[in-house]
Structures are given as structure tokens and as C-alpha cells.
PyMOL commands that place a pseudoatom at each C-alpha (Angstrom):
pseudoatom trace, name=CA, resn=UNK, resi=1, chain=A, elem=C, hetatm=0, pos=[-0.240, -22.589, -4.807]
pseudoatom trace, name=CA, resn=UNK, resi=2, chain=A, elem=C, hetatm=0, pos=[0.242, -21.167, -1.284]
pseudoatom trace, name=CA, resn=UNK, resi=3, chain=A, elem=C, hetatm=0, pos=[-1.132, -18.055, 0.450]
pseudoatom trace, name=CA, resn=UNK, resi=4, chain=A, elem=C, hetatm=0, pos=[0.649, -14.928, -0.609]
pseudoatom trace, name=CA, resn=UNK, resi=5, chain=A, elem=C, hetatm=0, pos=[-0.142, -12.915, 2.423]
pseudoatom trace, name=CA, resn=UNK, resi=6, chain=A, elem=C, hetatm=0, pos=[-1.071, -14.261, 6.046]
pseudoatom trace, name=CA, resn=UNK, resi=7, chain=A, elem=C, hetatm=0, pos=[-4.941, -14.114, 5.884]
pseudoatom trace, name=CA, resn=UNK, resi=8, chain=A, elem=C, hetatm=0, pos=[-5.132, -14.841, 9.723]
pseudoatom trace, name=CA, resn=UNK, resi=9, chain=A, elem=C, hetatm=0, pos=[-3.065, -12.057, 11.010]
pseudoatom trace, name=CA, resn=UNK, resi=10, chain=A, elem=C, hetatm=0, pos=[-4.557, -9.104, 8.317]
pseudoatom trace, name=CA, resn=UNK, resi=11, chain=A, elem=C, hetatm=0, pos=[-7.937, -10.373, 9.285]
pseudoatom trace, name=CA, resn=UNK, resi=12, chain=A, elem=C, hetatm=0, pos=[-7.228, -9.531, 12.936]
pseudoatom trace, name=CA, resn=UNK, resi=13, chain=A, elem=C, hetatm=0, pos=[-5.573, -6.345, 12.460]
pseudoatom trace, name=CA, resn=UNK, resi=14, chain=A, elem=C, hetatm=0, pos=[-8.373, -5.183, 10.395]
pseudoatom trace, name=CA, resn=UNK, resi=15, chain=A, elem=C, hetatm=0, pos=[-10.613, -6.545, 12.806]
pseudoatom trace, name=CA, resn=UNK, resi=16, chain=A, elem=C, hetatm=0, pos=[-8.873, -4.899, 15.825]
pseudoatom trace, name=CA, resn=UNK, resi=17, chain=A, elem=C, hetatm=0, pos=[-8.803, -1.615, 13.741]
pseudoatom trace, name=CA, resn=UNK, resi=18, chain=A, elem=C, hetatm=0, pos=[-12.569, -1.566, 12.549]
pseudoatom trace, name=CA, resn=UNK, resi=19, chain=A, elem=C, hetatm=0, pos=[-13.668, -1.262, 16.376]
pseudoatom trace, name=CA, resn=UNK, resi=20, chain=A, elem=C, hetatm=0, pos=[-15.512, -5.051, 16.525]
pseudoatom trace, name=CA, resn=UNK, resi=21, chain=A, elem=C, hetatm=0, pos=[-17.585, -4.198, 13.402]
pseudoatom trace, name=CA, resn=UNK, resi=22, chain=A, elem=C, hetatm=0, pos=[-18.811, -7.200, 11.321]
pseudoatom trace, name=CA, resn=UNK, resi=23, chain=A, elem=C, hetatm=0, pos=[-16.644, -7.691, 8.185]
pseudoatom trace, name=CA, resn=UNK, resi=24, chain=A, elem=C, hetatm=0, pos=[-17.486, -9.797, 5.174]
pseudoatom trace, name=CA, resn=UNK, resi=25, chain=A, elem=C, hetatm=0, pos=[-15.763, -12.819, 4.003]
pseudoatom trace, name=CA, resn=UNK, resi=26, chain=A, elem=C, hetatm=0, pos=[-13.426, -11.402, 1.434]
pseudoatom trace, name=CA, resn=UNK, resi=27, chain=A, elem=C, hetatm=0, pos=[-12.550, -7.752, 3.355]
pseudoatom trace, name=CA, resn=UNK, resi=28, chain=A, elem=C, hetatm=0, pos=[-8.828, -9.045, 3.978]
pseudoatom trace, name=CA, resn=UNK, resi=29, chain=A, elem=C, hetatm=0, pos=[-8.232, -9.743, -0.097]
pseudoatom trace, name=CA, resn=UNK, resi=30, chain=A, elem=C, hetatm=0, pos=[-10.264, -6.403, -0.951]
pseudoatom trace, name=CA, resn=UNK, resi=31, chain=A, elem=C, hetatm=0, pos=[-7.421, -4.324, 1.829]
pseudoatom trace, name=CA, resn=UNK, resi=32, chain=A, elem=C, hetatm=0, pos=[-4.192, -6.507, 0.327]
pseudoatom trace, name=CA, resn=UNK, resi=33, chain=A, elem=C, hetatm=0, pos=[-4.958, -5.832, -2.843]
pseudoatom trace, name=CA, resn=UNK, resi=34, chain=A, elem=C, hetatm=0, pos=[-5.410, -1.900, -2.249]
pseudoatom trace, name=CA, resn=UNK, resi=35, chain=A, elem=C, hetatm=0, pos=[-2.092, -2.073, -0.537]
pseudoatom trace, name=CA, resn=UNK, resi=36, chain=A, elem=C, hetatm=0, pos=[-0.491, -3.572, -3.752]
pseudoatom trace, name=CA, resn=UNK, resi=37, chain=A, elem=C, hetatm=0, pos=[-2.062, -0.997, -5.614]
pseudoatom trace, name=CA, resn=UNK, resi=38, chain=A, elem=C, hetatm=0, pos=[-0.342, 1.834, -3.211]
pseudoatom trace, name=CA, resn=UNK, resi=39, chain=A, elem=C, hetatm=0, pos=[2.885, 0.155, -3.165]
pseudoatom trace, name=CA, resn=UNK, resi=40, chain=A, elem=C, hetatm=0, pos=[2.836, -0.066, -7.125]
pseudoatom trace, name=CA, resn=UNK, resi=41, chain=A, elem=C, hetatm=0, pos=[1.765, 3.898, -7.581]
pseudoatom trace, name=CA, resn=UNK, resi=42, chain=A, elem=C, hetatm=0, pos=[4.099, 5.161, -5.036]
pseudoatom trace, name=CA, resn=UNK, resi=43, chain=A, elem=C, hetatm=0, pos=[7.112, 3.115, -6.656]
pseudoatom trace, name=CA, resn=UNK, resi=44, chain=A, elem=C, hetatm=0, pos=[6.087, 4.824, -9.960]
pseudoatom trace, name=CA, resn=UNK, resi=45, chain=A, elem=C, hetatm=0, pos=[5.450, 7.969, -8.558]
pseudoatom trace, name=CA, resn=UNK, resi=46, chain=A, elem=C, hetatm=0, pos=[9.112, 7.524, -7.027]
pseudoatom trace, name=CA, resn=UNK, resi=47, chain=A, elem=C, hetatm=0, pos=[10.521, 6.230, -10.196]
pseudoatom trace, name=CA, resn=UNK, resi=48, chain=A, elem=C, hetatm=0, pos=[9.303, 9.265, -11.870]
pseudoatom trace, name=CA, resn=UNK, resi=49, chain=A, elem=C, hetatm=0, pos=[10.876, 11.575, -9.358]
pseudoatom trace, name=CA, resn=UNK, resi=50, chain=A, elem=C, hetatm=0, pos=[14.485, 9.780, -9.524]
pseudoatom trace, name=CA, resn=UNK, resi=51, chain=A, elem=C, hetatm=0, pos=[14.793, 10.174, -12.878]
pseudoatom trace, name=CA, resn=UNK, resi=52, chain=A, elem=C, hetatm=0, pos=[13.900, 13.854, -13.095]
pseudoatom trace, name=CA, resn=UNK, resi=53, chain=A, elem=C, hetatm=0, pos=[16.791, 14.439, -10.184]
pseudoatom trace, name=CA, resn=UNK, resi=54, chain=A, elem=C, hetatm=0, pos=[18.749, 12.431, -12.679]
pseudoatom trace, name=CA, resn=UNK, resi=55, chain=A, elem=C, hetatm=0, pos=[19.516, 9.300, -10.732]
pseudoatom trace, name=CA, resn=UNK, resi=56, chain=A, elem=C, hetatm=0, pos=[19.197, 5.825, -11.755]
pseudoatom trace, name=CA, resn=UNK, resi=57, chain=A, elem=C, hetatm=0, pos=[18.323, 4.311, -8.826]
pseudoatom trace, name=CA, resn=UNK, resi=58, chain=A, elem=C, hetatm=0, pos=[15.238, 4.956, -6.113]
pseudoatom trace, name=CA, resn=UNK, resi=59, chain=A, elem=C, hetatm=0, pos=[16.230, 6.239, -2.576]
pseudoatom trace, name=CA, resn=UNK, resi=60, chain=A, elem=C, hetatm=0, pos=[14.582, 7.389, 0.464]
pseudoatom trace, name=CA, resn=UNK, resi=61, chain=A, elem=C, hetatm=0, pos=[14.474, 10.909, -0.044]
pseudoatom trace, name=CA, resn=UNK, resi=62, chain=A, elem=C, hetatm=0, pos=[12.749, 9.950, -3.315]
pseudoatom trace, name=CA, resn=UNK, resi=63, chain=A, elem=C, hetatm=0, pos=[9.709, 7.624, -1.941]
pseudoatom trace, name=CA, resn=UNK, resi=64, chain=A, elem=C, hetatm=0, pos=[9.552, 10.237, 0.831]
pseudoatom trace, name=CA, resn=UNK, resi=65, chain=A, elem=C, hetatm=0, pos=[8.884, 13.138, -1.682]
pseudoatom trace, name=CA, resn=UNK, resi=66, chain=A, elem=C, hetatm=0, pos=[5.746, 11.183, -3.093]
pseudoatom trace, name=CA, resn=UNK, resi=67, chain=A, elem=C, hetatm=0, pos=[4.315, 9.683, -0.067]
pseudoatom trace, name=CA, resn=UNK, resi=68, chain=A, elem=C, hetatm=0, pos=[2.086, 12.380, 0.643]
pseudoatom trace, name=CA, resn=UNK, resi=69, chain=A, elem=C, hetatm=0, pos=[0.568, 12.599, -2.885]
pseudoatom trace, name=CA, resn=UNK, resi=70, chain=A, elem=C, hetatm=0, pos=[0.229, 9.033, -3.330]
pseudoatom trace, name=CA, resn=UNK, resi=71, chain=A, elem=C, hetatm=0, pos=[-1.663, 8.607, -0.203]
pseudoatom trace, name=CA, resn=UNK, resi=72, chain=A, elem=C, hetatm=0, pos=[-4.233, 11.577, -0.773]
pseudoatom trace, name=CA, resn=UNK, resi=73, chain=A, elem=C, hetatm=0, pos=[-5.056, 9.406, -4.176]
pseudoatom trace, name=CA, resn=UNK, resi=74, chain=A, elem=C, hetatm=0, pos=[-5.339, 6.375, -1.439]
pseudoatom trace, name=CA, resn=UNK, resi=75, chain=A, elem=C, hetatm=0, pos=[-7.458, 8.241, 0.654]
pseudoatom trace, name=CA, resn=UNK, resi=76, chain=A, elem=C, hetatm=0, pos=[-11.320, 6.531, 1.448]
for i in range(1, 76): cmd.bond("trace and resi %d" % i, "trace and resi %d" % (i + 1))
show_as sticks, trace
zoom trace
């Protein structure tokens, strides 16, 4: 099976972002796998508000109304 994400390039973003702190093994898998989580809540959270406006299909305006609220649950 192949790599899902590219390991070397999330490893130096986080790296870059974290300010040259040491970082365990597994950080990278631990951060992609709280971004899935995000994506997967805020698609829900926009599903949710699409279908009370009564449309059948997600838009912008729709992931922009949740964003907030989905990234205060996100919040560390």
C-alpha cells in the first residue's frame, strides 16, 4: 500500500512551524489524522447547514458559515 499523505513535506512544515523544537517519531500521523478529523466535522457541519437552507448540494457560502465553529472545537 503506498503513503497516503507526503510524510517528508508535513514533517518539515510542522517542523518549520514548531520553531526547531524536537518532535517525536509519529507527530506527522498524529497532525494528518486531526486534519481528517476537521475536514470530516466541517463537511457535516456544512451538510447540516445545506439542508436546513434547503439545498441539495454543499457550496461555499455553506462551509464558510461553519468554519468558525468547527475550528473553535479544533482548537488546542
Amino acid at each position: 500500500m503506498g503513503r497516503i499523505y507526503p510524510r517528508s513535506s508535513l514533517r518539515k512544515i510542522i517542523k518549520s512551524g514548531s520553531g526547531n523544537r524536537n518532535m517525536g517519531k509519529r507527530v506527522d500521523l498524529i497532525v494528518y489524522l486531526n486534519y481528517i478529523l476537521f475536514l470530516e466535522e466541517l463537511l457535516k457541519q456544512a451538510n447540516i447547514e445545506a439542508r436546513q437552507a434547503g439545498d441539495k448540494m454543499i457550496s461555499q457560502r455553506h462551509i464558510d458559515k461553519v468554519t468558525e465553529k468547527t475550528l473553535s472545537k479544533f482548537k488546542g
